[in-house]
N, CA, C and O atoms as a GROMACS GRO file, in nm:
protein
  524
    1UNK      N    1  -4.753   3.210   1.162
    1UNK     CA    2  -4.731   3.164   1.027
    1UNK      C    3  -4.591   3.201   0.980
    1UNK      O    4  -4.527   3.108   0.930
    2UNK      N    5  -4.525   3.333   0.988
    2UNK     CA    6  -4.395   3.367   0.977
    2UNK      C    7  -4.282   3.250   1.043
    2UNK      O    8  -4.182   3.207   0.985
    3UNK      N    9  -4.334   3.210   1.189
    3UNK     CA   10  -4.246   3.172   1.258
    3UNK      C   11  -4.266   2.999   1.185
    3UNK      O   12  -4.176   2.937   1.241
    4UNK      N   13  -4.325   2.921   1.109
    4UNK     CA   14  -4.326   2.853   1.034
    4UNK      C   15  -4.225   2.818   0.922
    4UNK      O   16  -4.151   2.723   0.897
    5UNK      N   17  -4.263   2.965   0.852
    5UNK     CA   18  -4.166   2.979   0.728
    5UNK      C   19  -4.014   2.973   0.715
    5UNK      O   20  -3.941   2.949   0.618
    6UNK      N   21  -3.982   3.014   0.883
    6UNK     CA   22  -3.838   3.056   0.898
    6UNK      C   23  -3.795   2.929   0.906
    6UNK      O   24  -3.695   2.881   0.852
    7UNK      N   25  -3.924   2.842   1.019
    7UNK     CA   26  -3.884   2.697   1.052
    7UNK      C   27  -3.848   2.613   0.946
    7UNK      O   28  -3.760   2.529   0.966
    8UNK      N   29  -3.921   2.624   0.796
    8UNK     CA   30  -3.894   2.521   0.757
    8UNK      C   31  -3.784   2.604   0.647
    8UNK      O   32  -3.733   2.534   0.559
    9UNK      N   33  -3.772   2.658   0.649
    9UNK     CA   34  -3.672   2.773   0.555
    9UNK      C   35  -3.557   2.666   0.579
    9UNK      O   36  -3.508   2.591   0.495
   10UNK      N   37  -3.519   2.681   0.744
   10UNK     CA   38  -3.391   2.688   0.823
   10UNK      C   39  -3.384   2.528   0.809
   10UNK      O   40  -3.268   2.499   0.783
   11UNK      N   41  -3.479   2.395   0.816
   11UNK     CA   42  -3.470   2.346   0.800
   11UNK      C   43  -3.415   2.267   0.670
   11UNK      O   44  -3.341   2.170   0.683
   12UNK      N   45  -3.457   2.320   0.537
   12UNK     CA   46  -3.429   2.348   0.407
   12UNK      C   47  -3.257   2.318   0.431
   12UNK      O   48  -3.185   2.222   0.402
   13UNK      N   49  -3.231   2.446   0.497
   13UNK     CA   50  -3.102   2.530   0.458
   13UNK      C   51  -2.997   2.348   0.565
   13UNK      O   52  -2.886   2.303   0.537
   14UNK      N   53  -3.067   2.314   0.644
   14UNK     CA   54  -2.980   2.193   0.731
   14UNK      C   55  -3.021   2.080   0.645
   14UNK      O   56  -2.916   2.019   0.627
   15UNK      N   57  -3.120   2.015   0.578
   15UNK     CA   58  -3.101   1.918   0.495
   15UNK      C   59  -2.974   1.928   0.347
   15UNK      O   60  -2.884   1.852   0.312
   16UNK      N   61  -3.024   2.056   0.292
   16UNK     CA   62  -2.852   2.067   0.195
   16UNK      C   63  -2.806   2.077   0.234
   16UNK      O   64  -2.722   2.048   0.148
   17UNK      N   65  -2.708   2.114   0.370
   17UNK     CA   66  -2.593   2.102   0.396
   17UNK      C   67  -2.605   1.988   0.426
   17UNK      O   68  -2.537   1.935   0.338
   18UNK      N   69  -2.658   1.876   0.514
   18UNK     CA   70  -2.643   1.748   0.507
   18UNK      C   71  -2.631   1.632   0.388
   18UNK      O   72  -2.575   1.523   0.380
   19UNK      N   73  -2.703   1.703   0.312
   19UNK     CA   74  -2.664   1.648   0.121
   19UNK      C   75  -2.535   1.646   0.112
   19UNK      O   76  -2.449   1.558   0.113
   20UNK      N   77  -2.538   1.775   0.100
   20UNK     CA   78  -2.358   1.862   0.004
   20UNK      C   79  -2.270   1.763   0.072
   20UNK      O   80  -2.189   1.694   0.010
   21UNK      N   81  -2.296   1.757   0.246
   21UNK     CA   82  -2.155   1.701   0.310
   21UNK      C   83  -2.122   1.583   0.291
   21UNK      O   84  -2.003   1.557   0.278
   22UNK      N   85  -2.231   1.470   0.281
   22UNK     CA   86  -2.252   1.346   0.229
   22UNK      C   87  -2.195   1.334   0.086
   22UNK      O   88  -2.115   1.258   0.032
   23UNK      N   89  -2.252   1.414   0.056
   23UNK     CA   90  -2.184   1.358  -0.102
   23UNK      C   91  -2.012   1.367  -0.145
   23UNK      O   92  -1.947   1.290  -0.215
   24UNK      N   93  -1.966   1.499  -0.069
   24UNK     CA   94  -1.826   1.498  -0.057
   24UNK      C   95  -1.749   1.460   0.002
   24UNK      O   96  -1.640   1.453  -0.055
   25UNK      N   97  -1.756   1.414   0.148
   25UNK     CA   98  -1.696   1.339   0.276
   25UNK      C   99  -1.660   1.213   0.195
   25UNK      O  100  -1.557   1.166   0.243
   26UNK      N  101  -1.714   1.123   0.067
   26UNK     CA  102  -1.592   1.012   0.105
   26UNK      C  103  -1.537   1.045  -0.046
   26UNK      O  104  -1.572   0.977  -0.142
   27UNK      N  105  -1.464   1.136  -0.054
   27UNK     CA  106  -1.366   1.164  -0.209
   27UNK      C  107  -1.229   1.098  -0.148
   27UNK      O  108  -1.188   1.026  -0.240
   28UNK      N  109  -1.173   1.092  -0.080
   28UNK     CA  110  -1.073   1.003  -0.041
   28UNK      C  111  -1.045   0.846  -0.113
   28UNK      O  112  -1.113   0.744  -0.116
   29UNK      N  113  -0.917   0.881  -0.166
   29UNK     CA  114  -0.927   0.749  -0.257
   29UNK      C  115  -0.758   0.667  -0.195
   29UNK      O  116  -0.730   0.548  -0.213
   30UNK      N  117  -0.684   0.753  -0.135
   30UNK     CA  118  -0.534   0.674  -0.132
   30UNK      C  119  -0.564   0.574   0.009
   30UNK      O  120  -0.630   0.607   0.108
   31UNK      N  121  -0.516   0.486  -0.007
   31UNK     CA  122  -0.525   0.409   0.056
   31UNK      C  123  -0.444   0.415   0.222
   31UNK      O  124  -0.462   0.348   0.324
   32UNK      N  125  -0.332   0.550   0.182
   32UNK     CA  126  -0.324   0.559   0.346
   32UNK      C  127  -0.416   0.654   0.431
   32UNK      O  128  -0.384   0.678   0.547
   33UNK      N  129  -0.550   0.718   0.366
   33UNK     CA  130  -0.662   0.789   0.409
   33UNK      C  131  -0.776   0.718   0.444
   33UNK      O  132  -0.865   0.742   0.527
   34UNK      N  133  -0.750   0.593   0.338
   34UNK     CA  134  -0.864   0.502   0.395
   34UNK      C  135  -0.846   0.404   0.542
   34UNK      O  136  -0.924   0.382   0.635
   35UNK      N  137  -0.717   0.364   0.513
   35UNK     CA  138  -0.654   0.298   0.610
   35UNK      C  139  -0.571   0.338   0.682
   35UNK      O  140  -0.458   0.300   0.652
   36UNK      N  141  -0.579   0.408   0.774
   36UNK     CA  142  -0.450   0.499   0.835
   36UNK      C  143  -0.360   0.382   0.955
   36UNK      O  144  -0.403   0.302   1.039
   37UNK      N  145  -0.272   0.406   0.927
   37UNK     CA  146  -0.132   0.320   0.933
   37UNK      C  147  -0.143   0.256   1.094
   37UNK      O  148  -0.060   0.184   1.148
   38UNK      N  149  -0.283   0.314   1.156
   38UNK     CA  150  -0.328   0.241   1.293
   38UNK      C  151  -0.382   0.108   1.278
   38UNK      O  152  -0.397   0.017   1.359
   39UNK      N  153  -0.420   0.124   1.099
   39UNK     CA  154  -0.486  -0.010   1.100
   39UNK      C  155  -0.420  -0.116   1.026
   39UNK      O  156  -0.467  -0.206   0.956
   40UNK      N  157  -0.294  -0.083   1.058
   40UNK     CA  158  -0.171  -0.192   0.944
   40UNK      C  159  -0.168  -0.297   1.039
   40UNK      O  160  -0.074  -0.266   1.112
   41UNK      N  161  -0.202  -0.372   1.068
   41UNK     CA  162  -0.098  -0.528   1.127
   41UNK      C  163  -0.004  -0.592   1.057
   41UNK      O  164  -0.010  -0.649   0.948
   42UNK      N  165   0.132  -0.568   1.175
   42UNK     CA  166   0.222  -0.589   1.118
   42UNK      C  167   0.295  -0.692   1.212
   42UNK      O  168   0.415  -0.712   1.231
   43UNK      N  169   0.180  -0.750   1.267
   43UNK     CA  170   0.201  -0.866   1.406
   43UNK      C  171   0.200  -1.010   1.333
   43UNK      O  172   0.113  -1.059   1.261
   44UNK      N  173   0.314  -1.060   1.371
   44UNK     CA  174   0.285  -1.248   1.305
   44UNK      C  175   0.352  -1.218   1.181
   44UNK      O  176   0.324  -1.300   1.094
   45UNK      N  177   0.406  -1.156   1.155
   45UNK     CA  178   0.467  -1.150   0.985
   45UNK      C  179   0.448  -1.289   0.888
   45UNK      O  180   0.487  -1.398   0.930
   46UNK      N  181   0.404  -1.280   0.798
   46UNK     CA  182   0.408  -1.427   0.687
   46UNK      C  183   0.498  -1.411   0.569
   46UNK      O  184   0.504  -1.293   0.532
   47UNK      N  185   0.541  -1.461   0.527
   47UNK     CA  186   0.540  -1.433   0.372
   47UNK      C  187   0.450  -1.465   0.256
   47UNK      O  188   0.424  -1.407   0.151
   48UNK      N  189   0.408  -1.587   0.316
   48UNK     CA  190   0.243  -1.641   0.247
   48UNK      C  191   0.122  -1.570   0.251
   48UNK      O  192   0.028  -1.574   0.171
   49UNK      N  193   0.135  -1.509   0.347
   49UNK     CA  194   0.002  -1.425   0.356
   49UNK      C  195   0.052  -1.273   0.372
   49UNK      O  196  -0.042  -1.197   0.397
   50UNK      N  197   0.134  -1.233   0.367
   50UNK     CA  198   0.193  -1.069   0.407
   50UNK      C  199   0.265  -1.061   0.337
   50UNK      O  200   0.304  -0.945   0.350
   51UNK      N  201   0.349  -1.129   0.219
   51UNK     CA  202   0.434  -1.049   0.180
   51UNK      C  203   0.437  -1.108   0.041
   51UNK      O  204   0.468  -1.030  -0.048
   52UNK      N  205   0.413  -1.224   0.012
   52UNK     CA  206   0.397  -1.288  -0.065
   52UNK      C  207   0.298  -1.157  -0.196
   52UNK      O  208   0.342  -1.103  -0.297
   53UNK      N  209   0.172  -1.149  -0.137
   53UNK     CA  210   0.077  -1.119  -0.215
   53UNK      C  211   0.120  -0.974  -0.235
   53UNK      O  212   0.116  -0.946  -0.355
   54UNK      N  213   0.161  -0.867  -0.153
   54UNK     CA  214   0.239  -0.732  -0.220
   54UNK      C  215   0.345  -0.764  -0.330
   54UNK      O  216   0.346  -0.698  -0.434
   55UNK      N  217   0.444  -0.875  -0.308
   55UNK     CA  218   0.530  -0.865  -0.451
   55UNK      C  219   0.474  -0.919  -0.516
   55UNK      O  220   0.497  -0.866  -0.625
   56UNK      N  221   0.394  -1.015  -0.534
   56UNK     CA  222   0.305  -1.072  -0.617
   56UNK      C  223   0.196  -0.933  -0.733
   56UNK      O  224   0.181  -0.919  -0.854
   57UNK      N  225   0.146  -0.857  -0.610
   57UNK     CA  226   0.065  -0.759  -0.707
   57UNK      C  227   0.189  -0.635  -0.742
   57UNK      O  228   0.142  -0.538  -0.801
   58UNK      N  229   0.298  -0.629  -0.720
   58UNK     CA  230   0.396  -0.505  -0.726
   58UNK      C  231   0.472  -0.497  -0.782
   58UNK      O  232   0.524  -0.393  -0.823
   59UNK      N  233   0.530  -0.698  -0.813
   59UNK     CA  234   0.674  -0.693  -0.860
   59UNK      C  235   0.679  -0.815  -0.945
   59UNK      O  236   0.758  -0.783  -1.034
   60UNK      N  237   0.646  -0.918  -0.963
   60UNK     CA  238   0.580  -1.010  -1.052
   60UNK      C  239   0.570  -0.972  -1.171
   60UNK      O  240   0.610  -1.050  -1.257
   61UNK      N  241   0.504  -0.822  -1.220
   61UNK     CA  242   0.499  -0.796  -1.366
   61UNK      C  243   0.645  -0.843  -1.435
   61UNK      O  244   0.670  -0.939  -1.508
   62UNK      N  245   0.743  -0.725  -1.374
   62UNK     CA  246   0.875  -0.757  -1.373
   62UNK      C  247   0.976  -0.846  -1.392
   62UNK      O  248   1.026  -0.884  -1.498
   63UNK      N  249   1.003  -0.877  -1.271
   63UNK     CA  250   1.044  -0.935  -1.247
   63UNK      C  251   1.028  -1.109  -1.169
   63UNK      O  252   1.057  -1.164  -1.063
   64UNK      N  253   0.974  -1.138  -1.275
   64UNK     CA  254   0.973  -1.317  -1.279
   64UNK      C  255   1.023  -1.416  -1.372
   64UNK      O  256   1.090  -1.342  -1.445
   65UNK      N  257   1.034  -1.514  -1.412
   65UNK     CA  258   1.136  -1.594  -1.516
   65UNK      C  259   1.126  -1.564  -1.628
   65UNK      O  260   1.220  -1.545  -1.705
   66UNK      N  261   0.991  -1.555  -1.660
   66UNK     CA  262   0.987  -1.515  -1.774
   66UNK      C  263   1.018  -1.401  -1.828
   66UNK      O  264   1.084  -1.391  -1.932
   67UNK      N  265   0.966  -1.292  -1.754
   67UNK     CA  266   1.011  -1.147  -1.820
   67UNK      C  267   1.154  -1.112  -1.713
   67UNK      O  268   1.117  -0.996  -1.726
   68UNK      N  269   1.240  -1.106  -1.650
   68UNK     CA  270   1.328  -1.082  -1.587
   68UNK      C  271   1.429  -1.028  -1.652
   68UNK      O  272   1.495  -0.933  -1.612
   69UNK      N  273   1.445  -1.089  -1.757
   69UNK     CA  274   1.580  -1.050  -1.856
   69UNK      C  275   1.553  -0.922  -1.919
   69UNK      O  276   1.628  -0.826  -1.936
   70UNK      N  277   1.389  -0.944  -1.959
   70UNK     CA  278   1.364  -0.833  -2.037
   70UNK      C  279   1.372  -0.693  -1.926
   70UNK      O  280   1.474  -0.638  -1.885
   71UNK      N  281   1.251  -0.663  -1.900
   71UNK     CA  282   1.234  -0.526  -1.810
   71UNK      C  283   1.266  -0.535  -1.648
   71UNK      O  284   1.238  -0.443  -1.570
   72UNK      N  285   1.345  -0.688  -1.599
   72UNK     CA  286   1.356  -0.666  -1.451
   72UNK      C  287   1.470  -0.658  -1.406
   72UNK      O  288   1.505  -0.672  -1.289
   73UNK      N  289   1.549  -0.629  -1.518
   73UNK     CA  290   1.736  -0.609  -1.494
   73UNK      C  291   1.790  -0.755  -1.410
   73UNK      O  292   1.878  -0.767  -1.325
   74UNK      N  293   1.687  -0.872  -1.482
   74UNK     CA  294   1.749  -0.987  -1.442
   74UNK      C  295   1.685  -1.058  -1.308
   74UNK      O  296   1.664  -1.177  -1.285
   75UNK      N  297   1.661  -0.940  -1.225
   75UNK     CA  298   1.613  -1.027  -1.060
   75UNK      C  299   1.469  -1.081  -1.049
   75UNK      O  300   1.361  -1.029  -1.080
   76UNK      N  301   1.488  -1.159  -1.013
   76UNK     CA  302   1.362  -1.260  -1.011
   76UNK      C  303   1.312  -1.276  -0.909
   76UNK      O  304   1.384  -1.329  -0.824
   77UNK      N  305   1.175  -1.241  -0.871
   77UNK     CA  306   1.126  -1.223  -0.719
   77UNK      C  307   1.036  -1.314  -0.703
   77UNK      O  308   0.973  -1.305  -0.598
   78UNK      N  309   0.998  -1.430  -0.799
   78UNK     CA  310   0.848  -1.512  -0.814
   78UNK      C  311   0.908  -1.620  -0.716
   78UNK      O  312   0.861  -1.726  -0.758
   79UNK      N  313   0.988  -1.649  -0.605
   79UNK     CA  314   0.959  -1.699  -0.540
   79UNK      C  315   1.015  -1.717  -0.458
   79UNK      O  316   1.130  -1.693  -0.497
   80UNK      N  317   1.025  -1.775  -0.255
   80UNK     CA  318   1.083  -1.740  -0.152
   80UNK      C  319   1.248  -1.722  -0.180
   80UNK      O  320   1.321  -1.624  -0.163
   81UNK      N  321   1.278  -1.858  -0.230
   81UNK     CA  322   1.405  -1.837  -0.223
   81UNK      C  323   1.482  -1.733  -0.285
   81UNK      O  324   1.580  -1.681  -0.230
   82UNK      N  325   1.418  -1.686  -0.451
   82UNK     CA  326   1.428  -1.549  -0.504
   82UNK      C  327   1.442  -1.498  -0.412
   82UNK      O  328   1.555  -1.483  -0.365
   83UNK      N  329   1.357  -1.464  -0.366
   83UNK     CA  330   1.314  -1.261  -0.247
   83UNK      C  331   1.405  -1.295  -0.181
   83UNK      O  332   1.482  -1.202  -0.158
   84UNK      N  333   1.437  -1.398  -0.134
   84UNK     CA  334   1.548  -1.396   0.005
   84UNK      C  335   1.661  -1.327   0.025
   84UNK      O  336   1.700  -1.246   0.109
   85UNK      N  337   1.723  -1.399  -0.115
   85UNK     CA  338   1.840  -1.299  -0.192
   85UNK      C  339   1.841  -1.174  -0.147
   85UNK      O  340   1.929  -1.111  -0.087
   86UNK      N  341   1.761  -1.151  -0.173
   86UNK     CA  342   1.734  -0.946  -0.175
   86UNK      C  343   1.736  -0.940  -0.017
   86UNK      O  344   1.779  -0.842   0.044
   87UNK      N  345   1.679  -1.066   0.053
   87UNK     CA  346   1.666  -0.984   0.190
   87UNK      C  347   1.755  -0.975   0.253
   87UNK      O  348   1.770  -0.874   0.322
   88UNK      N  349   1.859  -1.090   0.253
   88UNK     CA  350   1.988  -1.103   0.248
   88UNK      C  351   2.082  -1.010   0.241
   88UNK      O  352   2.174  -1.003   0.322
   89UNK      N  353   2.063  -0.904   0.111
   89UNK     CA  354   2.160  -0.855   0.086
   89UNK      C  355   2.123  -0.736   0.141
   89UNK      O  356   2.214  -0.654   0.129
   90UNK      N  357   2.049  -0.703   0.184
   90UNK     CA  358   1.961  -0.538   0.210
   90UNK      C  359   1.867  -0.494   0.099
   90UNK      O  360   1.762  -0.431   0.111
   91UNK      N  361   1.904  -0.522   0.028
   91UNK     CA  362   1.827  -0.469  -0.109
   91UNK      C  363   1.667  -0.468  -0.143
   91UNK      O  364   1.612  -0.402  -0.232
   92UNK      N  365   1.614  -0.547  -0.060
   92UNK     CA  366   1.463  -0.524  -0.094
   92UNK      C  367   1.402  -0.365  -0.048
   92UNK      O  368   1.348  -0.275  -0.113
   93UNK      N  369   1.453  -0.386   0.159
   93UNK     CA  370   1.396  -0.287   0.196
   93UNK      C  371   1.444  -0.142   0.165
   93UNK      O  372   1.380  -0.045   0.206
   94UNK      N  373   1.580  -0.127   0.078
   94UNK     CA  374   1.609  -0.004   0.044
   94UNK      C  375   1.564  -0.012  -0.070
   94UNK      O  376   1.554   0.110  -0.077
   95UNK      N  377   1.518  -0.052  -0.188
   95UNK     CA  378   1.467  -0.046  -0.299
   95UNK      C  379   1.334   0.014  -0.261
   95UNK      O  380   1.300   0.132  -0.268
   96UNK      N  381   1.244  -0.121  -0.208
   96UNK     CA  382   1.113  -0.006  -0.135
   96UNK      C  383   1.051   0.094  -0.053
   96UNK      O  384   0.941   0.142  -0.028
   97UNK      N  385   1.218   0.105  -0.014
   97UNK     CA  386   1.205   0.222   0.096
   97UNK      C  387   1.266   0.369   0.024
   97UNK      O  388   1.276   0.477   0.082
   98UNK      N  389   1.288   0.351  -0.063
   98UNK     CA  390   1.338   0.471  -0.171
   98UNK      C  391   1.444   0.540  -0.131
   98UNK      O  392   1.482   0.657  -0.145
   99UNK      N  393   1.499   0.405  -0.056
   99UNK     CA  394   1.677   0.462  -0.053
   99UNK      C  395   1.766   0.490  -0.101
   99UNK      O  396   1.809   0.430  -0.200
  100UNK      N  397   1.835   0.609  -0.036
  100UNK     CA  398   1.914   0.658  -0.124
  100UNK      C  399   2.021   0.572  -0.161
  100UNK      O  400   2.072   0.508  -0.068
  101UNK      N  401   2.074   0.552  -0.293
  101UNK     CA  402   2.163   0.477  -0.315
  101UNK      C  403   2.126   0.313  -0.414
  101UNK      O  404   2.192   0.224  -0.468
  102UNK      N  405   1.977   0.349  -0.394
  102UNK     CA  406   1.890   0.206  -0.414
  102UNK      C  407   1.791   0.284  -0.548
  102UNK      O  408   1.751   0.401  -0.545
  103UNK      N  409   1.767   0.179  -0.665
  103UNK     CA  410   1.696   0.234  -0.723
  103UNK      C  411   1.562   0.208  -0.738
  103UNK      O  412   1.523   0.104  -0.790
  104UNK      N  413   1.492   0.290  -0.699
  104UNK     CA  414   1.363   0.270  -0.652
  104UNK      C  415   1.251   0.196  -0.716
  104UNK      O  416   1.244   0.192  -0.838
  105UNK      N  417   1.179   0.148  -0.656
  105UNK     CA  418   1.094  -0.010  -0.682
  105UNK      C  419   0.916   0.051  -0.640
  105UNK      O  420   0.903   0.116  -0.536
  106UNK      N  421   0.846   0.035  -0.688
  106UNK     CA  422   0.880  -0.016  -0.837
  106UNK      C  423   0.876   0.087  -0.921
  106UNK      O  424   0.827   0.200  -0.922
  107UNK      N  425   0.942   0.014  -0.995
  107UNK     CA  426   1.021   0.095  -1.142
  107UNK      C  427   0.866   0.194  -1.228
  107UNK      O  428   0.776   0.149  -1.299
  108UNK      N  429   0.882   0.283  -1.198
  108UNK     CA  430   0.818   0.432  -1.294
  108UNK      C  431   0.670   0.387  -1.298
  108UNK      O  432   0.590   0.369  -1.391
  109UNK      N  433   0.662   0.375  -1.148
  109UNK     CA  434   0.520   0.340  -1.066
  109UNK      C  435   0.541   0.404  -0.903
  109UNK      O  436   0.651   0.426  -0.853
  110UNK      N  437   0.436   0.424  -0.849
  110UNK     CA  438   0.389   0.516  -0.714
  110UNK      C  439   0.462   0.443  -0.625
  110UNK      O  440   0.443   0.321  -0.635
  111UNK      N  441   0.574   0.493  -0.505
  111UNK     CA  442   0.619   0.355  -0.374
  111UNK      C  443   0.466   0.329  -0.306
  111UNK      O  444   0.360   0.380  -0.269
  112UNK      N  445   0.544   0.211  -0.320
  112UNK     CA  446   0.407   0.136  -0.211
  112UNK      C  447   0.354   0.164  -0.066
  112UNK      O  448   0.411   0.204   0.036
  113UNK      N  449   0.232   0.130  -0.091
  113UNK     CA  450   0.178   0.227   0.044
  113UNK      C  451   0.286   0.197   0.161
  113UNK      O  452   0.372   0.110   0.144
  114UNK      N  453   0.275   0.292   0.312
  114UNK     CA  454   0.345   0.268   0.359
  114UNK      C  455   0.338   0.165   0.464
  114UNK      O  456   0.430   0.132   0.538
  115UNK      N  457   0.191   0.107   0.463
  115UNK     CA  458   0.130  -0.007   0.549
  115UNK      C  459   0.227  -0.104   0.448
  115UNK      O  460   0.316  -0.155   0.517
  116UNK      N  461   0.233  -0.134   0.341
  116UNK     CA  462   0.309  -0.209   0.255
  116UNK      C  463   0.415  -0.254   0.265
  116UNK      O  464   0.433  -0.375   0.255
  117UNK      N  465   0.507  -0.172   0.287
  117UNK     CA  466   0.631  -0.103   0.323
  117UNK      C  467   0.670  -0.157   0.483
  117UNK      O  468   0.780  -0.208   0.504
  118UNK      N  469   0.600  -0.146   0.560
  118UNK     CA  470   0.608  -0.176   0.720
  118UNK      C  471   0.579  -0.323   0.711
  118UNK      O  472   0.642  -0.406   0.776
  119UNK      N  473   0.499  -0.346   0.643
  119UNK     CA  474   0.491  -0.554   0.665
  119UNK      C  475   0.562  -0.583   0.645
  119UNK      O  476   0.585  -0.693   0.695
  120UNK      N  477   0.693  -0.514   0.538
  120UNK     CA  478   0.783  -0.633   0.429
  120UNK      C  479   0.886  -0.626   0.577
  120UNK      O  480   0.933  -0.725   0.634
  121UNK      N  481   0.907  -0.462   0.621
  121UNK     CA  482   0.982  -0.463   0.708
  121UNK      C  483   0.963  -0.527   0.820
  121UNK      O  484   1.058  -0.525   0.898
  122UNK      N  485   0.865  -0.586   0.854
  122UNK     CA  486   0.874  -0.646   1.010
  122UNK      C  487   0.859  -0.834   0.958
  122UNK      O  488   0.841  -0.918   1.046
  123UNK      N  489   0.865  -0.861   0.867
  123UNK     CA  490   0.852  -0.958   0.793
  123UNK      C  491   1.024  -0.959   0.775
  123UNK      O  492   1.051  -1.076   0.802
  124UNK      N  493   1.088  -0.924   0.759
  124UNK     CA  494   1.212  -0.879   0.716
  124UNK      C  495   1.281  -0.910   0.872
  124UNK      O  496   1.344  -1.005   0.918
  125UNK      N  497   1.230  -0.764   0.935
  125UNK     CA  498   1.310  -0.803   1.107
  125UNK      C  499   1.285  -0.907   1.166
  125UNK      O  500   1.342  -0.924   1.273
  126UNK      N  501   1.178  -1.028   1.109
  126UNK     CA  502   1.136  -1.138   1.188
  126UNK      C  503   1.269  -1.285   1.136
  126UNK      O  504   1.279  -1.407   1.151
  127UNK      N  505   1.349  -1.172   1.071
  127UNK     CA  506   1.397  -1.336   0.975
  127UNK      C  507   1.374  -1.376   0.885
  127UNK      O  508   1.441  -1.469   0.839
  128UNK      N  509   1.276  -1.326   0.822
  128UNK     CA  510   1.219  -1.325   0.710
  128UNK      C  511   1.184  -1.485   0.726
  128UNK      O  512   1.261  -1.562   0.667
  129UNK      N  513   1.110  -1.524   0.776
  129UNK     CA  514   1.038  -1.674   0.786
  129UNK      C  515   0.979  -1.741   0.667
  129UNK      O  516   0.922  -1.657   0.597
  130UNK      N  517   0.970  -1.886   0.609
  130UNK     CA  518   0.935  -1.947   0.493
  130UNK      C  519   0.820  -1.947   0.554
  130UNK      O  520   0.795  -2.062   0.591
  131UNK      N  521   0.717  -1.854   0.592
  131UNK     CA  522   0.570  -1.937   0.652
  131UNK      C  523   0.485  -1.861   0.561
  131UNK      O  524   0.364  -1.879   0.560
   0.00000   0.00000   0.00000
């Protein structure tokens, strides 16, 4: 009967720890923890589908026709031939790459993840393609 008690004691004691661990194991919220940078594809570069939709959710507030003058110091990124400019000149990937010398993008917001960051760049080293 003792050797019972201990059994299910001990058992007790391995279901809460299987609780506790469950419940805390997924507090992870940044997105390079969720996605670790093994799982970036950065193969086939687009701008329609890869790069398009990061300045779209990143830089669009900003800088597009309408508000540009106001809070985007003028540059206008809403569309290929826009961004090109920048790619052209160097200026995108040192802006999002928080180069020194470059003032960092986006403006008095977190740099973009670094899966983010690696598409524009191989999107960038591809020629930056209209696809």
């Amino acid at each position: 009967m003792k050797s019972l008690f201990k059994r299910n004691k001990f058992s007790t004691v391995v279901i809460m720890c299987g609780i506790l661990f469950s419940l805390f194991s997924c507090a992870y919220e940044k997105e390079e923890i969720l996605y670790p940078p093994g799982d970036c594809n950065t193969l086939l570069p687009s701008y329609s589908l890869m790069v398009q939709p990061i300045i779209s959710a990143n830089c669009y507030s900003c800088h597009n026709t309408t508000n540009s003058a106001v809070s985007g110091g003028g540059y206008q990124l809403d569309s290929y031939a826009k961004l090109k400019v920048f790619v052209d000149n160097g200026k995108l990937v040192g802006v999002i790459s928080h180069t020194a010398g470059f003032s960092p993008m986006p403006k008095n917001s977190a740099k973009l993840s670094d899966c983010n960051i690696n598409k524009i760049k191989a999107w960038v080293n591809a020629g930056a393609p209209n696809n």
